[in-house]
C-alpha positions in Angstrom: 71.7 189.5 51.2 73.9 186.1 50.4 73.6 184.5 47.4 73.7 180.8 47.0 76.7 179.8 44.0 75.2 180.1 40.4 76.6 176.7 39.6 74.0 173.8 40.8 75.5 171.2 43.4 74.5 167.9 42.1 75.4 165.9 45.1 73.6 163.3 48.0 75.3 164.1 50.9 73.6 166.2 53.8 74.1 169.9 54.7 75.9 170.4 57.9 73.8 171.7 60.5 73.9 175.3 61.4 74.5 174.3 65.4 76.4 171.8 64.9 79.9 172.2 65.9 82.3 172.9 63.0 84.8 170.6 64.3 82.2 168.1 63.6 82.4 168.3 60.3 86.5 168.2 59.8 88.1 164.8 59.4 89.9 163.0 61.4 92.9 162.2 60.0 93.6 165.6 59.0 93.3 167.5 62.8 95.5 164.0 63.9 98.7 165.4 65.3 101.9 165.3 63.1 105.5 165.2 64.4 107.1 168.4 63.2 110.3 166.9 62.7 108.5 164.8 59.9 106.8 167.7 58.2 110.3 169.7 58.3 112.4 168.4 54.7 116.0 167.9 56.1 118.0 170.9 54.6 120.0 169.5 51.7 119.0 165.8 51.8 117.1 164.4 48.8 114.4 163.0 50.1 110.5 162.5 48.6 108.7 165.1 49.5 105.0 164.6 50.1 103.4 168.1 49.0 99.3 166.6 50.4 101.3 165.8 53.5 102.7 169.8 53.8 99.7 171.4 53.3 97.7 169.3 55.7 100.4 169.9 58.5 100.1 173.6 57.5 97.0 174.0 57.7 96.5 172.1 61.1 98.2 174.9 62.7 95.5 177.3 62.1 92.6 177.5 65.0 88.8 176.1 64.7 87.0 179.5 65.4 83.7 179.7 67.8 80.5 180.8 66.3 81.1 183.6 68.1 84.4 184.2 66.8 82.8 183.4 63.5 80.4 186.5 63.4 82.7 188.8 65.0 85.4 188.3 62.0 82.7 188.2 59.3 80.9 191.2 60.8 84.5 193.3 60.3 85.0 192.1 56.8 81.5 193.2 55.6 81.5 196.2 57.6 84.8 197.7 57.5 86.8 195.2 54.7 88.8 193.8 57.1 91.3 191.9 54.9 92.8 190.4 58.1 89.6 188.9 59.4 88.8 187.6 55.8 92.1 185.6 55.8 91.6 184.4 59.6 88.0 183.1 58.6 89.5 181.4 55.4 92.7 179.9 56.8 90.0 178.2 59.8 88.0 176.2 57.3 91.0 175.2 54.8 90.4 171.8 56.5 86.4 171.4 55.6 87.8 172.0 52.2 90.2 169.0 52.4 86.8 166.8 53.8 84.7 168.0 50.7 87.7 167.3 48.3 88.0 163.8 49.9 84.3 163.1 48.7 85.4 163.0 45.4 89.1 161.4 45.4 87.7 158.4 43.8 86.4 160.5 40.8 89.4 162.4 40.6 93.1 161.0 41.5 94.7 164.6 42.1 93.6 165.8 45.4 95.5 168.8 45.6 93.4 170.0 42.5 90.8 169.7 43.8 91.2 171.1 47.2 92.8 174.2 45.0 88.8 174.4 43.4 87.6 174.4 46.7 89.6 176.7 48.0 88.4 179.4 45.4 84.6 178.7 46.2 85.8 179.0 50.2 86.9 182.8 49.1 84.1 183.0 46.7 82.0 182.6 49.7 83.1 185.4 52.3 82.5 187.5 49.5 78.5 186.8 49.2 78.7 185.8 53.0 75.8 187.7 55.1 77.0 187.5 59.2 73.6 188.9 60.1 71.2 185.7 58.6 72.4 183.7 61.8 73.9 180.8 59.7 77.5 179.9 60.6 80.2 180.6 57.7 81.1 176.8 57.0 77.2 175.6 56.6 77.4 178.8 54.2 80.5 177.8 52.5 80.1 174.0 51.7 77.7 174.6 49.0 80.1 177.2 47.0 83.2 174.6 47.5 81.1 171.5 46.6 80.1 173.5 43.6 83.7 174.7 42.4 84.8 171.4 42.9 81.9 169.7 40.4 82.5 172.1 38.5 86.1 171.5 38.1 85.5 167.7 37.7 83.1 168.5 34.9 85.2 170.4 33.0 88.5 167.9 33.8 87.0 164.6 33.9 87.4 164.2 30.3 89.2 166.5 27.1 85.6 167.1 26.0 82.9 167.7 28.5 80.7 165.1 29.6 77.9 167.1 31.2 76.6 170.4 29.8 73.1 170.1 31.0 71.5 169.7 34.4 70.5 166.0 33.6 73.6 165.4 32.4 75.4 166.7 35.6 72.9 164.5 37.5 73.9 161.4 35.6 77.4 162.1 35.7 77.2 161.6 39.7 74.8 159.2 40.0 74.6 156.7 37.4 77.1 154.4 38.7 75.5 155.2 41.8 72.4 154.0 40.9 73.1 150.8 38.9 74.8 149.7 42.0 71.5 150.6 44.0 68.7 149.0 41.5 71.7 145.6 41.4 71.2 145.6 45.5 67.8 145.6 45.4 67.5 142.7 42.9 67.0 144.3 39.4 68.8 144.8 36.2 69.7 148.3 36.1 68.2 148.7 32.5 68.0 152.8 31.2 64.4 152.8 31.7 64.1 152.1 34.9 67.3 154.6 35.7 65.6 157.2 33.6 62.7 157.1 36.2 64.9 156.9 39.1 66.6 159.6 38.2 63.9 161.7 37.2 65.5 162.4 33.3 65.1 160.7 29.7 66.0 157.0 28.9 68.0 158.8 26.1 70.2 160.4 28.1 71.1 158.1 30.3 71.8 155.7 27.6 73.9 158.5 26.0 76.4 159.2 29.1 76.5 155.6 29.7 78.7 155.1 26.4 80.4 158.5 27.3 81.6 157.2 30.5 82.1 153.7 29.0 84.5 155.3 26.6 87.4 157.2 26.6 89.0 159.8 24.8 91.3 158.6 21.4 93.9 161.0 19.6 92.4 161.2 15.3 96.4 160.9 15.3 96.9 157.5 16.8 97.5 154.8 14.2 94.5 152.6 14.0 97.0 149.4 14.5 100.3 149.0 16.0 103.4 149.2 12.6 100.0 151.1 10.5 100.4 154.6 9.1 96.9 154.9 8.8 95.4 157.0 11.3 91.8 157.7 13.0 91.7 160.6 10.9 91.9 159.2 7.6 89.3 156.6 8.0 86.8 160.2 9.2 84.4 161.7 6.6 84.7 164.7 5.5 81.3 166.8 5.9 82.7 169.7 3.9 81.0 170.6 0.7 82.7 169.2 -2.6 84.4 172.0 -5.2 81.2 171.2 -7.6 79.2 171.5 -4.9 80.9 175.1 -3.8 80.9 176.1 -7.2 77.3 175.4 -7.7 76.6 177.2 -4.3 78.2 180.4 -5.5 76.9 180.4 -9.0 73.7 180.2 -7.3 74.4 183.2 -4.9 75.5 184.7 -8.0 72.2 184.1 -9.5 69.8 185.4 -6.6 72.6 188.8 -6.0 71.7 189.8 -9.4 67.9 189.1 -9.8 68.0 190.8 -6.1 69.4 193.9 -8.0 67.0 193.9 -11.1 64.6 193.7 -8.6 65.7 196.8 -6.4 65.5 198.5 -10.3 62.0 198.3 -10.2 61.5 199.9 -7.3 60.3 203.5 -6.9 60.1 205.8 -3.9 59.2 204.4 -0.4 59.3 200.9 -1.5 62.7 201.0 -3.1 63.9 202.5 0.5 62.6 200.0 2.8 64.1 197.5 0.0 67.3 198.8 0.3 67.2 200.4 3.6 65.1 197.4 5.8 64.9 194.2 3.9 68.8 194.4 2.2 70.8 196.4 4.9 73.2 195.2 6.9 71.7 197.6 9.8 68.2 197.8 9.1 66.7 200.9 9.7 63.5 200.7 12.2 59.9 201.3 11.1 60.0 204.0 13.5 63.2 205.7 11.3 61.7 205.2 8.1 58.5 206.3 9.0 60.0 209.4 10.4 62.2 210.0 7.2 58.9 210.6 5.4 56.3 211.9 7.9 54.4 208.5 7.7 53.5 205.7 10.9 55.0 203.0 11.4 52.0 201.0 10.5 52.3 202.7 6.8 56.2 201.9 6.7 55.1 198.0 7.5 52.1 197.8 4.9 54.8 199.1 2.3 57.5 196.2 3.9 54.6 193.5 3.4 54.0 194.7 0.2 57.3 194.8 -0.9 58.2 191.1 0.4 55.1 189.7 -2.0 56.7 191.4 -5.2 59.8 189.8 -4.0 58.4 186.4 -3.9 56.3 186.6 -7.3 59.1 187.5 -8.9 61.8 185.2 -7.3 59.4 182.7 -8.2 59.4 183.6 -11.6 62.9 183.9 -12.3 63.7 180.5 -10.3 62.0 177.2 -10.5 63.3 176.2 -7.4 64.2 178.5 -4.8 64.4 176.4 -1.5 63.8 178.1 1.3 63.6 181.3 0.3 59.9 181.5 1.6 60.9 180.4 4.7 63.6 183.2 5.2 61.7 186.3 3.7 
């Protein structure tokens, strides 16, 4: 059965329909005839060469298939592996691809890229691609190439990500968007009242407001033009101080050794689930222990329980303050 992309499509335009026609859904501009004597470089002249240009002609030479065609071509790749059908049903939509990338041109300048992205989800999507569910391979294919496309612009748009989260995906989209909406119909576009719009927390939206409101600065840059002072000097440093570190390790110091005296006291069955349960890298199950000496698991965690309240009457004891340490054991 066909599986829908694991990456979530965070987009308002419409799904084609299954009946329509797929030439419905190509542009315009890119099925326009183009003089071949234009696409061809001149051999040995320096001229600019438009690489968008190329591809489109290229790919206008490929045929729109019938839904007929369609099925017939899908049916031999699932059935048989076909490799040759698989490429004929790929090269046929390469132009839905350039539509879908053109949705996004005004996010990202590089259109190439991004019809590269969406020409991965187009092969992504023959592969999950059931011919028997009676829905046409493009109506199929769009959401896996709107989805490699986001999720190229997500993890592009910016040297650290913008949107990790669902809401913040959603935002990333639509917050312009929607500003532009709530301005049209008369009201200030506060983060409240997007919030509720957009069905996500004021807080968010207030966060990837400044994160698309900023931009990214080297910590190398100088902080003024002729300064040698630099972003990162003018950063503090969240690192521990050497007193600090050498308090830190005398105090690890401390608790490894009272640890040890501790172990000392030990006798038996509780010194093993000391050593073997509560102090092991590996802990040994109940179920191992409890096997070891011929006893239930129940038994084995009595003895744990019991252990764990010497351990705290004594840590107690030897340390006025031991922060946390309840907590942990």
């Amino acid at each position: 059965m066909a599986e829908y992309p694991p990456i979530e499509v965070v987009d308002d335009s419409e799904e084609p329909s299954e009946d329509a026609p797929v030439e419905a859904v190509l542009l315009d501009d890119v099925d326009a005839p183009v003089d071949d004597a234009e696409a061809e470089e001149p051999s040995g002249a320096l001229v600019p060469f438009d690489a968008l240009q190329r591809y489109l002609s290229e790919i206008r030479r490929y045929p729109i298939l019938t839904r007929e065609e369609e099925h017939e071509l899908a049916v031999q790749y699932k059935e048989l592996g076909d490799i040759e059908a698989a490429y004929t049903l790929v090269r046929s939509n390469l132009r839905l691809v350039v539509m879908i990338a053109r949705e996004y041109e005004r996010a990202f300048r590089n259109l190439l890229d991004l019809i590269q992205e969406g020409n991965i989800g187009l092969m992504e999507s023959l592969k999950n691609f059931d011919p028997y569910r009676g829905v046409r391979f493009p109506s199929y294919a769009v959401w896996w190439i709107r989805a490699y496309i986001i999720r190229y612009l997500m993890n592009n748009w910016r040297m650290v990500k913008l949107g990790t989260t669902q809401a913040q995906r959603r935002l990333f989209f639509n917050l312009q968007k929607e500003k532009e909406k709530l301005e049209a119909e008369g009201f200030v576009p506060g983060a409240k009242l997007i919030a509720q719009r957009l069905d996500v927390k004021e807080s968010e939206v207030i966060e990837m407001d400044q994160r698309l409101s900023g931009r990214d600065v080297s910590t190398d840059a100088p902080m003024a033009q002729g300064e040698s002072l630099t972003l990162l000097n003018t950063l503090t440093d969240d690192s521990p101080t050497p007193e600090e570190q050498l308090a830190e390790d005398e105090y690890r110091e401390a608790v490894k050794e009272r640890l040890r005296t501790f172990g000392e006291s030990l006798k038996d069955k509780e010194l093993v689930v000391f050593r073997e349960r509560l102090m092991a890298e590996q802990p040994l199950t109940l179920r191992e222990i409890g096997e070891r000496y011929g006893i239930s698991r129940e038994r084995v965690r009595q003895i744990e329980n019991r252990v764990k309240k010497k351990l705290k009457s004594y840590l107690s004891e030897e340390f006025e303050v031991l922060e946390g340490f309840n907590e942990r054991a």
